[in-house]
Phi, psi and omega in degrees: 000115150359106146260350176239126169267218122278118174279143211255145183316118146354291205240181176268148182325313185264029172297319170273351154343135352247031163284326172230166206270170173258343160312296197302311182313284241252322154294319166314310155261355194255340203232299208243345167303285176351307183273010186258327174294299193297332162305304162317287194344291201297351187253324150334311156307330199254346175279354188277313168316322184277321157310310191274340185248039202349078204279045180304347179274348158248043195266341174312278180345285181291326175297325200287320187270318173314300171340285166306322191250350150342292193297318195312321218256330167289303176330284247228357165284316199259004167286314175291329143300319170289024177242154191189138171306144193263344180268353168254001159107333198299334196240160187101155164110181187262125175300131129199157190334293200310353195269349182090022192235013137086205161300015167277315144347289177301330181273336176300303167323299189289340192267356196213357189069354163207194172257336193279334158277331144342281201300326195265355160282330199270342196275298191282003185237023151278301239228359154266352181312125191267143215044223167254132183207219177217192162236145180199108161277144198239156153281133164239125197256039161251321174275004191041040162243177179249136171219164274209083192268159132256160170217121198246135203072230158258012193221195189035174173066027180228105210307132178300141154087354193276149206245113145318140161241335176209151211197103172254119180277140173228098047007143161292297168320343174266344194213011193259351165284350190263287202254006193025232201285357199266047155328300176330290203307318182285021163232004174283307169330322184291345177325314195289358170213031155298140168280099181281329177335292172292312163302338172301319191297283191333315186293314175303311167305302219265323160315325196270306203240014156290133176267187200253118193287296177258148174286136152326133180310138174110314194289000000 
């Protein structure tokens, strides 16, 4: 039995017209979202196989691939929500407080000294990704501030314990049919269809139920 699926899209392949295309939309998700879930499924079977004949010696491996396509599969379950049409007014703009989006604004302020400095860190350590990765602001929960990830592939360059709220894939595959070599262009565009909306709930979710990492002294 399966554990993990594929989650079915929010919105139709041509909701984000015209920052990413529905050709682009729909091998992203039908194709390589896809191939990262049946990649967990399968590596799950074979650690489990390796278990029962205590096969340890291909346990590097399989830990090395459950990671990667694990990460593949949560990153991009949470990619697809923090995108929001740009033609019905949802997605894009700038977070503020009047918006229903709670602390998140003020945490951004406080964590970046601004949303313009924010944005333009989070722009550049998207779009410098050497090869393929992502961008990602995180909750990091012992200082309960937000911070600023690269993830190269699906792994590395990431504080333990730390909860994405947002996530720009610079993959070739999310833009090169669209943007060919100009990742920069394509992320300056996704600016035009982040959902804060969704990011706000998340950010409020990692605040509420991430637990406290080091004990209190005493404790």
């Amino acid at each position: 039995m399966a554990i993990y699926t594929l989650p079915e899209l929010p919105y139709d392949y041509a909701a984000l017209e015209p920052v990413i295309n529905p050709q682009i939309i729909e091998l992203h998700h039908d194709k390589h979202h896809a191939a990262y879930v049946a990649g967990a499924n399968t590596t799950l079977e074979q650690l489990e196989e390796a278990r029962d004949k205590e096969n340890w010696g291909a346990l590097n491996g399989l830990e090395k691939n459950l990671a990667f396509h694990l990460s593949g599969h949560i990153l991009h379950s949470i990619y697809w929500h923090n995108m929001a049409s740009p033609k019905t007014g949802e997605g894009g703009g700038v977070p503020d407080e009047k918006d229903g989006l709670g602390d998140l604004p003020a945490a951004i302020t406080e964590s970046f000294g601004s949303f313009a400095a924010f944005k333009k860190q989070l722009t550049f350590a998207s779009s410098a990704t050497q090869g393929s990765g992502w961008g990602v602001l995180a909750y990091e929960p012992i200082s309960g501030r937000l911070i600023v990830e690269q993830v190269y592939d699906h792994q590395g360059n990431v504080g333990q314990a730390s909860v994405p709220i947002l996530v720009f894939d610079a993959w070739e595959h999310a833009f090169y049919l669209q943007y060919k070599n100009q990742k920069v262009d394509f992320i300056e565009a996704m600016w035009n269809v982040v959902n804060w909306q969704d990011v706000a709930r998340r950010y409020a979710d990692a605040k509420a139920n991430t637990p406290l990492l080091i004990p209190v002294r005493g404790a």
